[in-house]
Backbone as JSON, one array per atom type, in Angstrom:
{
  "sequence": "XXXXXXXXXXXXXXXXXXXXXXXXXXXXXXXXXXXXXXXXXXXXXXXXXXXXXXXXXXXXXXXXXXXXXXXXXXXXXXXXXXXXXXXXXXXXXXXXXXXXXXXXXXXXXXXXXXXXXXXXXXXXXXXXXXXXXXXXXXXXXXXXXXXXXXXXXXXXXXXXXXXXXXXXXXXXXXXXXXXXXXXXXXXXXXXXXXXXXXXXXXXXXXXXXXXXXXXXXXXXXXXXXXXXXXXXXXXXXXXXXXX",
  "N": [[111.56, 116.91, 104.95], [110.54, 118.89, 102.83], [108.36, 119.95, 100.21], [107.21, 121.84, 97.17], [105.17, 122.09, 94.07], [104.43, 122.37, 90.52], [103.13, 119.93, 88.38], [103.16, 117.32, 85.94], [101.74, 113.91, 85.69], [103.39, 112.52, 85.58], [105.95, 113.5, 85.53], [106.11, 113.48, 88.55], [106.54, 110.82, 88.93], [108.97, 110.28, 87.81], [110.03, 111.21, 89.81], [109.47, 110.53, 91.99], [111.55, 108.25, 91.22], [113.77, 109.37, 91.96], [114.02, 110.38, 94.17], [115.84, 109.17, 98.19], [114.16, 106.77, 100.43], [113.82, 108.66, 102.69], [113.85, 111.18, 102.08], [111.74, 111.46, 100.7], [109.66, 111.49, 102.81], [107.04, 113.36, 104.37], [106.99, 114.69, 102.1], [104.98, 117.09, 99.71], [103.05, 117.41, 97.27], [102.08, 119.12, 94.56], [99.08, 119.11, 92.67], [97.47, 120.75, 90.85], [96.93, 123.81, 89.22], [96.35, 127.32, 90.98], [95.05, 128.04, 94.02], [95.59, 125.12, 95.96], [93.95, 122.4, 98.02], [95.09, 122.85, 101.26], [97.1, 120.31, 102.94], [97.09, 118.35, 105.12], [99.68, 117.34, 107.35], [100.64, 113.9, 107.28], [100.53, 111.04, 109.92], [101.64, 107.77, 110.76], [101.24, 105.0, 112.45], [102.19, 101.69, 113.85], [99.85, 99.87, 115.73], [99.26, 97.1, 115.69], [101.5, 94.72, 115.5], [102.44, 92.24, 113.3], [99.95, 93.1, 112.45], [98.44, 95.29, 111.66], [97.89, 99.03, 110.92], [97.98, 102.39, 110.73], [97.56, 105.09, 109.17], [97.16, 108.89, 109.86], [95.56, 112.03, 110.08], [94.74, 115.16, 110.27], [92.09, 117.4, 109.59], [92.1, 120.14, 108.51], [91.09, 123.34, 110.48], [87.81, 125.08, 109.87], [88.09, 124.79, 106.88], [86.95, 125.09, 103.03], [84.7, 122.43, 102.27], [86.33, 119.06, 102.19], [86.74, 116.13, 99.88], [88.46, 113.39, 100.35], [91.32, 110.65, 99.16], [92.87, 108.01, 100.01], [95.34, 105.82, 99.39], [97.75, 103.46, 99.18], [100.93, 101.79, 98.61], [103.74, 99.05, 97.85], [106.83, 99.9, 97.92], [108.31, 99.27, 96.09], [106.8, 98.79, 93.76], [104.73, 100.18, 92.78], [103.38, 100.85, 90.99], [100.77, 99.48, 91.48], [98.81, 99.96, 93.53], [96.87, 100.06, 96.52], [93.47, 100.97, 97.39], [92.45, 102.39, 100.81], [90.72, 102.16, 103.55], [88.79, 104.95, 104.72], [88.43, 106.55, 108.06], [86.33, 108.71, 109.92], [87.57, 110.02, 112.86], [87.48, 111.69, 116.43], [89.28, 114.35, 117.13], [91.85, 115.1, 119.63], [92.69, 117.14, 119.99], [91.22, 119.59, 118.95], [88.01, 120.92, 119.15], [87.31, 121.44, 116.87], [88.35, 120.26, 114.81], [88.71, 117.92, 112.27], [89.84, 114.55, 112.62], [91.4, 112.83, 110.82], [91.47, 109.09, 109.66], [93.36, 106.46, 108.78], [92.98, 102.51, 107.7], [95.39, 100.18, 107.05], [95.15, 97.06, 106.56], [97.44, 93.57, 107.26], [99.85, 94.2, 106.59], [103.01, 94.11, 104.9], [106.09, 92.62, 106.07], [109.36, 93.76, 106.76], [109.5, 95.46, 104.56], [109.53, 98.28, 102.16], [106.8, 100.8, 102.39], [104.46, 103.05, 100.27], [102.67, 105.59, 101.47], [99.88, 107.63, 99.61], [98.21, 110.39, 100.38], [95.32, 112.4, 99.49], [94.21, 115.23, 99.24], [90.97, 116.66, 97.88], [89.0, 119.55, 96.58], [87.03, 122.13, 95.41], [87.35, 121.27, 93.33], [90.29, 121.12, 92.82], [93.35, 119.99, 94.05], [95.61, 118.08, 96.42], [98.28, 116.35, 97.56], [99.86, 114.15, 99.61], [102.83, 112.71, 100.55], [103.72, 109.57, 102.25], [106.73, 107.55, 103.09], [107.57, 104.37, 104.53], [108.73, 101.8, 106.68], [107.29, 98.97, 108.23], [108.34, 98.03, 110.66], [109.86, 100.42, 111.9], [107.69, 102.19, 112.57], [106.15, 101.07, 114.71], [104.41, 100.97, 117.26], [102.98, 100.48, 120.06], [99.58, 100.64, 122.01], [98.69, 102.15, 124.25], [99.22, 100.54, 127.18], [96.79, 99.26, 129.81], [94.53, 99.26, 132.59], [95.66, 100.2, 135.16], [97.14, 98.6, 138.03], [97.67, 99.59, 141.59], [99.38, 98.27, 144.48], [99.99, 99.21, 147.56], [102.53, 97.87, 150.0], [103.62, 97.26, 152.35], [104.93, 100.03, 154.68], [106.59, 102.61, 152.63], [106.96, 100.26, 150.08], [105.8, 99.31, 147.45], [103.42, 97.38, 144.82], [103.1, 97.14, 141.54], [100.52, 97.18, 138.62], [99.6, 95.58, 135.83], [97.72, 95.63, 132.48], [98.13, 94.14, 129.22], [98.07, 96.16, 126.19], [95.07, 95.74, 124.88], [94.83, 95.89, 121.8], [96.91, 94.75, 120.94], [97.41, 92.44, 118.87], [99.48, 90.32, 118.93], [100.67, 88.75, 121.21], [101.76, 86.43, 121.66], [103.72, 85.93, 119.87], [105.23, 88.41, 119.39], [105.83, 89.91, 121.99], [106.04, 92.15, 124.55], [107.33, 94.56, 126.09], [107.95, 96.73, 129.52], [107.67, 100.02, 130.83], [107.67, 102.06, 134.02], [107.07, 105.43, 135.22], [106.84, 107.45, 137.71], [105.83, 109.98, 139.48], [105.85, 112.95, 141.94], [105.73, 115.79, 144.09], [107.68, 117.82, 145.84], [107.66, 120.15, 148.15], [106.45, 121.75, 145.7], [108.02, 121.51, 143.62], [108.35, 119.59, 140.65], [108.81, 116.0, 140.4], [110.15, 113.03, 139.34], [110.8, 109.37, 138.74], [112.03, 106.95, 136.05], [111.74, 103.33, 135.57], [112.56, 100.17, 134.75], [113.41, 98.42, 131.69], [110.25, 96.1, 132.01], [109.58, 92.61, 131.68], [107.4, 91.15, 132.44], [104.31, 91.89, 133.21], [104.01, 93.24, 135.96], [105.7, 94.64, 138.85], [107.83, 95.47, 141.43], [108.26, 98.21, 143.63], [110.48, 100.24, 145.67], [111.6, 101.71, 148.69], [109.62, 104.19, 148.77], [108.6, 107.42, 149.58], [106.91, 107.26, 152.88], [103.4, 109.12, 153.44], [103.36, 110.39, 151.11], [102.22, 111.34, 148.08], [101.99, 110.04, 145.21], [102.19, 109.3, 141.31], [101.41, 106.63, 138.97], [102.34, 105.32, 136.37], [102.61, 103.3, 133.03], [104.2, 102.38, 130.24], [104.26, 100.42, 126.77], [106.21, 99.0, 124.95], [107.7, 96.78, 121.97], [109.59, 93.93, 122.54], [112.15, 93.5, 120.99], [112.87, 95.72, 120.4], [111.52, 97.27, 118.26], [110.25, 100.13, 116.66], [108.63, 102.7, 118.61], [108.07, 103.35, 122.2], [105.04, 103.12, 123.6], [102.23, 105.28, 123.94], [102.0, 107.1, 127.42], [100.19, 105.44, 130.31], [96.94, 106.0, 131.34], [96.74, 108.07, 134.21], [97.51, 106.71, 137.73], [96.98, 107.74, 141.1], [98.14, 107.76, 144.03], [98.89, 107.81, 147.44], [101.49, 107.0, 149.76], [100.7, 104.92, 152.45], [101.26, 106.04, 156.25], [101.49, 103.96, 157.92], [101.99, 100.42, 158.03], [99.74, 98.89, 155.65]],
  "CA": [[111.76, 117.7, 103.73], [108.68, 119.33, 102.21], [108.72, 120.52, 98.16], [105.46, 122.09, 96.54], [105.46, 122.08, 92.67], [103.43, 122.22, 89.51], [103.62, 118.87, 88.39], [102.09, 116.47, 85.74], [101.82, 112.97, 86.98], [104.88, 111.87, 84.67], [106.62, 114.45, 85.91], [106.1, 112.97, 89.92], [106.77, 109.4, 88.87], [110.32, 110.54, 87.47], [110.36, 112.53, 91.19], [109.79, 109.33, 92.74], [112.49, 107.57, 91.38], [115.21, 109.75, 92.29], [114.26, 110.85, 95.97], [115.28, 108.19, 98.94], [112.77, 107.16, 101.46], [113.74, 109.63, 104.03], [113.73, 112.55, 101.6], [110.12, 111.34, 100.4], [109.06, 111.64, 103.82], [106.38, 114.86, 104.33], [106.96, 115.42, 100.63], [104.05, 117.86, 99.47], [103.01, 117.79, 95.59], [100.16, 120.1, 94.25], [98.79, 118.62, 91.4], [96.56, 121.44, 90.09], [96.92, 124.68, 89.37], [95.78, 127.72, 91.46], [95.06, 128.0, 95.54], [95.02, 123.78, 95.98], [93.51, 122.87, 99.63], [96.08, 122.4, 102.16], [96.88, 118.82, 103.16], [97.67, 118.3, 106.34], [101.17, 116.23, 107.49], [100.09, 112.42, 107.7], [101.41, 110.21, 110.85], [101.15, 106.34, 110.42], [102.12, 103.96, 113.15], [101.72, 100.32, 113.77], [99.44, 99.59, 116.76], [99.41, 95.94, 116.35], [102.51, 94.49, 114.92], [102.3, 93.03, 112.02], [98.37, 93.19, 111.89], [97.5, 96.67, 111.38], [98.68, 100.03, 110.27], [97.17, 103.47, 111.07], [97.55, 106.76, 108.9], [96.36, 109.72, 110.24], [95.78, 113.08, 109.44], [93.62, 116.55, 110.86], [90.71, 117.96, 108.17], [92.2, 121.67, 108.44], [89.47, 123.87, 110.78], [87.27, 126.32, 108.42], [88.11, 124.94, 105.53], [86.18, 124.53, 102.45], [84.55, 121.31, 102.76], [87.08, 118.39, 101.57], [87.18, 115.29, 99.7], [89.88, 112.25, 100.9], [91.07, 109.31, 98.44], [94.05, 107.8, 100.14], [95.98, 104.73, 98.24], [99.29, 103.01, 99.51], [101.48, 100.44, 97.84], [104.77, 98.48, 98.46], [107.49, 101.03, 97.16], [108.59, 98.45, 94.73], [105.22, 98.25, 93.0], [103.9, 101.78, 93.27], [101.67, 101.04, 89.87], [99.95, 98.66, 91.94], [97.95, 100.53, 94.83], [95.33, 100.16, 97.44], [92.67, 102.24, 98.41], [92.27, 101.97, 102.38], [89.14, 103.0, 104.35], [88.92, 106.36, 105.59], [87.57, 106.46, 108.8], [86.06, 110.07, 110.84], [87.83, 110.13, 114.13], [87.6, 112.69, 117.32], [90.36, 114.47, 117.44], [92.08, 115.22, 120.88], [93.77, 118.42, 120.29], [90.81, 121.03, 119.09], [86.92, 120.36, 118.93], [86.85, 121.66, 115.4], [89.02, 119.98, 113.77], [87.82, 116.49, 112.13], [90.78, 113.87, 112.41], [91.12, 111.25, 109.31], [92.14, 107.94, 109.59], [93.2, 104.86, 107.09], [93.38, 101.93, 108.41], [96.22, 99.47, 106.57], [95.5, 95.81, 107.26], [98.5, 92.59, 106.23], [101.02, 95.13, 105.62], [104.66, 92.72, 104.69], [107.66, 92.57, 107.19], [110.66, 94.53, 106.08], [109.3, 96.0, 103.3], [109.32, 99.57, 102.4], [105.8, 101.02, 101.37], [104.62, 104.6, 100.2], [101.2, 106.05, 101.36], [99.87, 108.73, 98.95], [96.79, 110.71, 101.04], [95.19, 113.44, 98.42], [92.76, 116.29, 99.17], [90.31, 117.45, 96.96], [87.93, 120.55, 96.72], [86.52, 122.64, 94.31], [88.04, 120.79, 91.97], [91.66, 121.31, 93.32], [94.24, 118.3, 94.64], [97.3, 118.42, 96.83], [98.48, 115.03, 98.07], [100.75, 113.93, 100.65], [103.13, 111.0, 100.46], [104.53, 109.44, 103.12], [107.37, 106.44, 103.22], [107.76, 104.03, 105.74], [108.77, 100.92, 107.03], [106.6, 98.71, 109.72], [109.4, 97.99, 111.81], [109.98, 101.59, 112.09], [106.56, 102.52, 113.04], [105.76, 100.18, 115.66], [103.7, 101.8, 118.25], [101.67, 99.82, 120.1], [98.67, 101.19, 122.19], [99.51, 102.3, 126.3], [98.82, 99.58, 128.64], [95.07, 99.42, 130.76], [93.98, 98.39, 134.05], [96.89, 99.68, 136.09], [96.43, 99.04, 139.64], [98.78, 100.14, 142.65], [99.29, 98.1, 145.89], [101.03, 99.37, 148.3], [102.88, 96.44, 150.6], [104.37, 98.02, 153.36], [106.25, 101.31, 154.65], [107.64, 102.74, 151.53], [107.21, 99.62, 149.47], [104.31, 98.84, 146.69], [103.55, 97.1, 143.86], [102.57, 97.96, 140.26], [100.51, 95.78, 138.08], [98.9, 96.32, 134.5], [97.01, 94.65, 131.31], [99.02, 94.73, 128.11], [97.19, 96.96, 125.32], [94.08, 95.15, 123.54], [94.55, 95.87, 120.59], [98.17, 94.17, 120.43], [97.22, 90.89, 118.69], [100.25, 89.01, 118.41], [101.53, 88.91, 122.38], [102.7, 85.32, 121.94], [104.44, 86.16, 118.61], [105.79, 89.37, 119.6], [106.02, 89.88, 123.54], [106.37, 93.47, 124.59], [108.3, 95.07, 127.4], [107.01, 97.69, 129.86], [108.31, 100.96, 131.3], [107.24, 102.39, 134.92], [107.33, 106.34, 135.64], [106.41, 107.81, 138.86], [106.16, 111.19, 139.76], [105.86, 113.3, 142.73], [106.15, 117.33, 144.03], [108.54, 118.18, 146.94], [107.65, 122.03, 147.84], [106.07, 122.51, 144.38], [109.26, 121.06, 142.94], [108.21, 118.02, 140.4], [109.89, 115.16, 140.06], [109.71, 111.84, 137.88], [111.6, 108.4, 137.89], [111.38, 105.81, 135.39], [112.58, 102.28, 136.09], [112.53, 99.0, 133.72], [112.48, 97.35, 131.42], [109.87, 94.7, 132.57], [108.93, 91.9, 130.78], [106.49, 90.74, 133.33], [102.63, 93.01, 134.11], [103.66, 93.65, 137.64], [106.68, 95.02, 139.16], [107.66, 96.18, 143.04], [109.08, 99.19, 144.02], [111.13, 100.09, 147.02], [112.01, 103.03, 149.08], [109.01, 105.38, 148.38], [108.32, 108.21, 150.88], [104.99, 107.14, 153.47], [102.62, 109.92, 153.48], [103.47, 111.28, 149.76], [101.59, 111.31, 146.63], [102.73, 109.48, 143.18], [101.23, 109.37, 140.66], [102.16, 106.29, 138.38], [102.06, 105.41, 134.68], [103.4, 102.44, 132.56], [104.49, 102.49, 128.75], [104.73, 99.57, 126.35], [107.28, 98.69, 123.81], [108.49, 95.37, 121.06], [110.41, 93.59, 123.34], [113.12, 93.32, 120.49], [113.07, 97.61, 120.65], [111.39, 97.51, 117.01], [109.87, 101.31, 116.69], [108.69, 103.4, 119.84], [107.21, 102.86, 123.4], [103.5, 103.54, 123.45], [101.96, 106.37, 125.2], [101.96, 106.78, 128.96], [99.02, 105.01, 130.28], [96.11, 107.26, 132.46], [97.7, 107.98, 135.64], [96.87, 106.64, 138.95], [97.62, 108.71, 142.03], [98.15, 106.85, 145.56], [99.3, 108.17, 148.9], [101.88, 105.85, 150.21], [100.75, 105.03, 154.08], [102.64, 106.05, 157.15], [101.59, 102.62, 158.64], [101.48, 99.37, 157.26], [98.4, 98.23, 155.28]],
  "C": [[110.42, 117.97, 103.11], [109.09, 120.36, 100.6], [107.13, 120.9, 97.6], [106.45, 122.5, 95.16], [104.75, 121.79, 91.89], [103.82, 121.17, 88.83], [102.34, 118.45, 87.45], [102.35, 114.82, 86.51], [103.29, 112.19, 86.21], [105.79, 112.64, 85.42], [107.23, 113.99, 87.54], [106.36, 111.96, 89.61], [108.47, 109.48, 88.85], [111.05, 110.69, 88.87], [110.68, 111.41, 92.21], [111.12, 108.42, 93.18], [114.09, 107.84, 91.59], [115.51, 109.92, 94.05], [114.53, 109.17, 96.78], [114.19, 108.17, 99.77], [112.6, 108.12, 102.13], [113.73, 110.57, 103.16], [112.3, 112.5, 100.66], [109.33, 111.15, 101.72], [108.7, 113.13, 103.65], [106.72, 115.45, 103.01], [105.43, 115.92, 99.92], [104.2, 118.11, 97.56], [101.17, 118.28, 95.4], [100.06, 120.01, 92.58], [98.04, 119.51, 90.32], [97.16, 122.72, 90.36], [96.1, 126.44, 90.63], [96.12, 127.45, 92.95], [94.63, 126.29, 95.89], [95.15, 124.22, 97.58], [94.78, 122.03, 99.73], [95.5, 120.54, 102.57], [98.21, 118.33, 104.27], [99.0, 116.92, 106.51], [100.56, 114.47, 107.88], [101.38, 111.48, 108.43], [101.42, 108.67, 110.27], [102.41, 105.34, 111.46], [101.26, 102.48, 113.05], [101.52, 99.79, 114.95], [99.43, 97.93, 117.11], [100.48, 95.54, 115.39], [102.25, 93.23, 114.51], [100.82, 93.22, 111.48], [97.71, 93.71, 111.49], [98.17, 97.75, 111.58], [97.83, 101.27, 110.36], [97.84, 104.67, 110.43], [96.89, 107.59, 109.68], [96.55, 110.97, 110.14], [94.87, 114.14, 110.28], [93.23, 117.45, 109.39], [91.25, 119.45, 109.27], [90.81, 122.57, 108.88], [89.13, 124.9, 109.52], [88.14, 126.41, 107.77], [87.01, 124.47, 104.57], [86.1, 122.56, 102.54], [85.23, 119.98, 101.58], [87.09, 116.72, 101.1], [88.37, 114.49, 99.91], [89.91, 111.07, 99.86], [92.41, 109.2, 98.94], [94.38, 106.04, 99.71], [97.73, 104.5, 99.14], [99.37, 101.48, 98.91], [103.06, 100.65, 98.06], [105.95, 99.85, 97.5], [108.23, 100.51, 95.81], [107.33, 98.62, 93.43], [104.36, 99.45, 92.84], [103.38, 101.58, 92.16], [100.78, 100.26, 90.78], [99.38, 98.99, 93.09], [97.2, 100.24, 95.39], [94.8, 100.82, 97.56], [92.45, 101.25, 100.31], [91.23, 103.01, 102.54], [89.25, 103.62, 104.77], [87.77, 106.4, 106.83], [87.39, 108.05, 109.91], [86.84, 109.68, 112.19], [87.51, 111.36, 115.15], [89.16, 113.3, 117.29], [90.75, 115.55, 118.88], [92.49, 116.48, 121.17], [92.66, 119.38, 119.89], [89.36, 120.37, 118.89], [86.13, 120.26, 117.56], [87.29, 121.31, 114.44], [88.9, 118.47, 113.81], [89.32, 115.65, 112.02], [90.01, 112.57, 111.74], [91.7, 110.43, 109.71], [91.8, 106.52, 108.9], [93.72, 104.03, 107.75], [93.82, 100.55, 107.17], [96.59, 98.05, 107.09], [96.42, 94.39, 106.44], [99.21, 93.13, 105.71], [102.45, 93.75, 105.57], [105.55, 93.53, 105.45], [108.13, 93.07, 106.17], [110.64, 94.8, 104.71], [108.57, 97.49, 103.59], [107.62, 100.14, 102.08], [105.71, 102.9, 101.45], [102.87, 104.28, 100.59], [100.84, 107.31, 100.85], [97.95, 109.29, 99.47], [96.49, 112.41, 99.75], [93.7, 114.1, 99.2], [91.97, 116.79, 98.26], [88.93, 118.3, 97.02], [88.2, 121.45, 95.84], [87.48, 122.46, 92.97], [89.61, 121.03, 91.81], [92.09, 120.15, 94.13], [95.44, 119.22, 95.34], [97.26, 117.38, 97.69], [99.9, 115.06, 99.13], [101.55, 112.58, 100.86], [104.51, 110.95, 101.41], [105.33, 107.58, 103.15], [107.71, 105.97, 104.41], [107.96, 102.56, 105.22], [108.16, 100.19, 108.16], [107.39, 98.87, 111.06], [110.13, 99.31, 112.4], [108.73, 102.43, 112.84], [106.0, 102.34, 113.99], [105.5, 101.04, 116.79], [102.77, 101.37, 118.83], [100.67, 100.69, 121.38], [98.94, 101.13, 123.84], [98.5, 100.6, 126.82], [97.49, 99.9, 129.22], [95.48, 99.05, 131.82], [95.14, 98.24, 134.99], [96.69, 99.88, 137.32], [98.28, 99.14, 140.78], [98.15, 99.5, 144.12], [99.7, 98.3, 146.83], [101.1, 98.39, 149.53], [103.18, 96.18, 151.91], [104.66, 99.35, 153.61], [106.8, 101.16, 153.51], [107.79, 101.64, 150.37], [105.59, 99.55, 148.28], [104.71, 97.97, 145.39], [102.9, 97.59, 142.76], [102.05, 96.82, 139.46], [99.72, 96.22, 136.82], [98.61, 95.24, 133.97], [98.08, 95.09, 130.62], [97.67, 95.57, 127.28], [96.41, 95.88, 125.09], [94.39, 94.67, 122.54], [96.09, 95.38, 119.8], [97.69, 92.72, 120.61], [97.78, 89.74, 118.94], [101.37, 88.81, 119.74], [102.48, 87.84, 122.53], [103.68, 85.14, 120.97], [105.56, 86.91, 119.14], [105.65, 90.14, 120.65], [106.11, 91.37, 123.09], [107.0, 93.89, 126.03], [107.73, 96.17, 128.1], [108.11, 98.68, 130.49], [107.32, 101.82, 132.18], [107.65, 104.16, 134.71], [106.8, 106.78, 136.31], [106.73, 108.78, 139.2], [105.46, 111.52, 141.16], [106.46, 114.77, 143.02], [106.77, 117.35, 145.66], [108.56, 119.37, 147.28], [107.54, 122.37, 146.88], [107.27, 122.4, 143.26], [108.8, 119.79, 141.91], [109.31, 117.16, 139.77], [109.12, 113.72, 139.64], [110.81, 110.8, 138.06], [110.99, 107.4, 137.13], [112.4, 104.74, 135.72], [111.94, 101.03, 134.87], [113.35, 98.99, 132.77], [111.92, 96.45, 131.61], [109.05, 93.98, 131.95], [108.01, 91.09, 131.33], [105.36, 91.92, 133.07], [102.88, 93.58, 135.32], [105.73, 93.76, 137.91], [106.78, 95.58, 140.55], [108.76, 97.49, 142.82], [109.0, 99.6, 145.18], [111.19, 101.86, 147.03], [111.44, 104.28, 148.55], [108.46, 106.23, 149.93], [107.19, 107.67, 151.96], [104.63, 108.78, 153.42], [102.54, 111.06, 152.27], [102.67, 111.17, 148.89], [101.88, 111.09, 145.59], [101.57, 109.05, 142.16], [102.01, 108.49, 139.31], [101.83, 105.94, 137.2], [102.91, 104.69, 134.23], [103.22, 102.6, 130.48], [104.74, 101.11, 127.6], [106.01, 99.29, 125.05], [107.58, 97.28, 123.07], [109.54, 95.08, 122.42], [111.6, 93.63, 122.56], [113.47, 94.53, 120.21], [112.67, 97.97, 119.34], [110.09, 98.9, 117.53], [109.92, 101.88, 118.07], [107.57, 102.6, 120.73], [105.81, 103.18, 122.89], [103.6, 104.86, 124.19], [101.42, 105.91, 126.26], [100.14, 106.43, 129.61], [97.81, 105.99, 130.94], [96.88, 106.84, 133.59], [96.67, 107.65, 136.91], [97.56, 107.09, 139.58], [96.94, 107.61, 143.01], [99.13, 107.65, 146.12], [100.21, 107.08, 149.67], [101.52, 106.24, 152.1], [101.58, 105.27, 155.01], [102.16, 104.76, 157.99], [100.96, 101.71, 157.46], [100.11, 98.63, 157.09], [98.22, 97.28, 156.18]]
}
């Protein structure tokens, strides 16, 4: 749901307390009069569960050049705010466009919070407030170091690191998900197989002399938020004779 509106800040507090979370999600308030700068949609997942918390946002290409003050607090408590550190990132999708990111550390279990990200230039605001829950967010960071053995005719194994940057593995285990693709006459094709709560996994009955190309995903073992993204792909040739 997205709302633009001339607003004093009494006015948004009132606004607050009527919308639920999900209809204060991507909610857009323009605090100033006039052409305020655009303010781009802010993501925020939770790469290590419960250790750390990631907003993120894209600095709009050729635009005037923009001030960031972003602030989040528990949704109970919203007089009581943080500022969080804004940090420059690369961003993956255009070379010109500067990706922001706040990084939210000791966020609380099952508690709701709001993050309020604000733009400002030439003396113009337009903020962005986004509600969430951790356990909703949960996203932890793809898998590394996946290697491919193949065992036999048609047989191999699959074996991986968990993410890094997931702190709490003996806390909060994670589960993995295989997908393996392959083209048949320019036809492609894809299965996925798991859940495996192990690094390493075998798989059976793959063509000899084909090409796959495989890729593993992580997830909360207890299914709290989403998988990760698919890891870099390795491509292997299964042999027509045994290794």
């Amino acid at each position: 749901m997205a709302v633009r509106f001339h607003s004093t800040s009494v006015t948004l507090v009132l606004l607050l307390c009527v919308l639920g979370s999900q209809a204060l999600e991507l909610l857009r308030v323009t605090s100033t009069s006039g052409d305020a700068p655009s303010t781009a949609a802010v993501k925020c997942w939770c790469p290590s569960y419960p250790n750390l918390t990631v907003c993120s946002w894209p600095e709009p290409s050729q635009s005037a050049p923009m001030h960031y003050i972003a602030t989040y607090s528990e949704r109970s408590q919203q007089a009581n705010s943080t500022s969080c550190s804004l940090i420059k990132a690369d961003s993956p999708s255009s070379e010109s466009e500067q990706l922001w990111r706040c990084h939210l550390p000791n966020m609380k279990l099952l508690t709701d919070y709001i993050v309020n990200v604000t733009a400002v230039s030439s003396g113009k605001s337009s903020s962005h407030l986004t509600s969430f829950m951790l356990e909703d967010i949960v996203k932890p960071d793809p898998p590394v170091d996946v290697r491919v053995f193949p065992h036999s005719i048609r047989n191999l194994s699959v074996e991986w690191s968990p993410p890094p940057t997931w702190a709490s593995l003996d806390i909060f285990p994670l589960k993995y998900q295989i997908v393996y693709k392959w083209e048949n006459r320019g036809n492609p094709h894809s299965v996925k197989v798991g859940p495996f709560e192990s690094t390493r996994a075998k798989l059976k009955g793959l063509l000899p002399g084909r090409a796959y190309q495989f890729q593993v995903c992580a997830k909360e073992l207890l299914d709290l938020g989403h998988c990760s993204d698919w890891s870099a792909p390795v491509k292997v040739t299964i042999p027509k004779t045994k290794p």
